[in-house]
N, C-alpha and C positions, 0 to 999 in steps of 0.2 A: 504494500500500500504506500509505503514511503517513497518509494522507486516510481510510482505513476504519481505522487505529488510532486516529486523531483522533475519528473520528464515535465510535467504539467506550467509549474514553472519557468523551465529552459524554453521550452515552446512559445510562452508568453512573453518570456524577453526578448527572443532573439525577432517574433512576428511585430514588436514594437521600434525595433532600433531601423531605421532608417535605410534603406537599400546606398549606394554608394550612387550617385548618380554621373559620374565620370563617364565618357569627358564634356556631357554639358554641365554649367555654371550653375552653384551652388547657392548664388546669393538672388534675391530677388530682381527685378529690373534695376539698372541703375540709372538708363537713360532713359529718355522717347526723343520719338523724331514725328511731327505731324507737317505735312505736306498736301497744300490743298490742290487739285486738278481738277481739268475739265471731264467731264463725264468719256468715258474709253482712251482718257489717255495714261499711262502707265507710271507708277513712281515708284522707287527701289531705295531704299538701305540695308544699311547690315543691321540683322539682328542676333546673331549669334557668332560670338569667337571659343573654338576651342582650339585647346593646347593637349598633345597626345605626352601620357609618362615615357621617360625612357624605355626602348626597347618593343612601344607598340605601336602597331599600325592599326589603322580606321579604317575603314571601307562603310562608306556611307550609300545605302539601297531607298533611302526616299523622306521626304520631308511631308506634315499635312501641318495647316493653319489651325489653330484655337481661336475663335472670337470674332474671325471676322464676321460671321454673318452672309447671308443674301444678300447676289444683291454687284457682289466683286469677286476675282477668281485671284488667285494667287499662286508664282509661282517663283520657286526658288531654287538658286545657283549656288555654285561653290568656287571660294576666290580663295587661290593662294596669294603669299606675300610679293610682292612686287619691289624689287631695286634698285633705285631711282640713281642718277647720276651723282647728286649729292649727298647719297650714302643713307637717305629714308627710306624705308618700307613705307609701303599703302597695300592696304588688304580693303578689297571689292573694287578695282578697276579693273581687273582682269574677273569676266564673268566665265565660269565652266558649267556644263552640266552638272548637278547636284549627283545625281542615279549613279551610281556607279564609280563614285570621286574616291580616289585610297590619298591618304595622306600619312606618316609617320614623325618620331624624331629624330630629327636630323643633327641636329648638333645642342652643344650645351645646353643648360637647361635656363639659363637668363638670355638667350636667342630669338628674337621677334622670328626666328625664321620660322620656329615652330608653333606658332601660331596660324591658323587657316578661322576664314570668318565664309557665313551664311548668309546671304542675298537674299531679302525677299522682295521681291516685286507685285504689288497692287494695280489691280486695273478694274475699275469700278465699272459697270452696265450702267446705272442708275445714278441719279444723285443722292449722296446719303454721306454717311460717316461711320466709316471702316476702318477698327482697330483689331489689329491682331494682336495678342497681347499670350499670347503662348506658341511655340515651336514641337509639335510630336517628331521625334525621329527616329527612324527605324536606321540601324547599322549591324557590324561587326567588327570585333576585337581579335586582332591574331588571328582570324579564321574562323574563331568560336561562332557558336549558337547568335541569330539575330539576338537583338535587344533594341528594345523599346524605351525610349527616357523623352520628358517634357523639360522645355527649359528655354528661358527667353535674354538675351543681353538687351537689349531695347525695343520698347513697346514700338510700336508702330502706327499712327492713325492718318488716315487718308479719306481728306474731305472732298468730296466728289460734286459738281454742278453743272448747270449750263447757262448763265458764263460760269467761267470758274470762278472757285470764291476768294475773295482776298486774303483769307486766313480761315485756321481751322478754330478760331476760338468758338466755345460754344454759348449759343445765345440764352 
């Protein structure tokens, strides 16, 4: 009887402690970007940066939107780091297919090179106001088993009109 209080227990703690959610970002949003458009015309930032640990590779198999809503489709790329002449990275100028994108780590671990960031791109049908405000990603780790993790670097909201509007503030 001690032995299934015990299991009973360990089951309970270990179904409470928090999955490891690597390598999407652990902390809440910490940006937004709102960008208002004209009704079908398209607006993109980055919404998510991850950083692979030493020794792993990603293979990323598909991205879905949280929050947007009806209404706009959305669709997302994979940007590695880019090295500019005088010696900056920019990550999301070079857009790639998301589907199918492998990244690793490449060199030390205080290195922007290992850094790779997530595009999403908005394009509204309708007039309205579209924020995406969570990222689902399906990938693989070393090879392993798919895995599924939600996780956002900055919100996104896309005000949509015809004309377009001057700002996304809302009234």
């Amino acid at each position: 009887m001690r032995f299934v209080a015990a299991l009973a227990l360990l089951l309970a703690a270990c179904a409470t402690q928090p999955a490891d959610p690597y390598p999407l970002p652990t902390m809440p949003p910490h940006a937004g970007a709102s960008i208002p458009v004209a009704t079908g015309e398209a607006a993109s930032t980055m919404v998510l940066f991850l950083t692979p640990r030493p020794g792993d590779e990603i293979k990323l198999l598909a991205a879905e939107p949280i929050g947007v809503g009806d209404g706009a489709t959305v669709h997302f790329y994979f940007s590695l780091p880019v090295l500019k002449p005088d010696g900056t990275r920019v990550i999301g100028e070079e857009l790639h297919d998301l589907t199918g994108a492998n990244f690793d780590y490449t060199s030390g671990s205080d290195s922007p090179d290992n850094t790779v960031g997530i595009v999403a791109e908005i394009t509204a049908q309708r007039p309205g106001r579209y924020e995406l405000d969570n990222v689902r990603l399906r990938y693989r780790i070393n090879g392993g088993p798919e895995q599924v993790g939600e996780g956002i670097d900055v919100v996104f909201v896309v005000c949509a009109g015809d004309p377009k509007p001057a700002s996304c503030d809302e009234d």
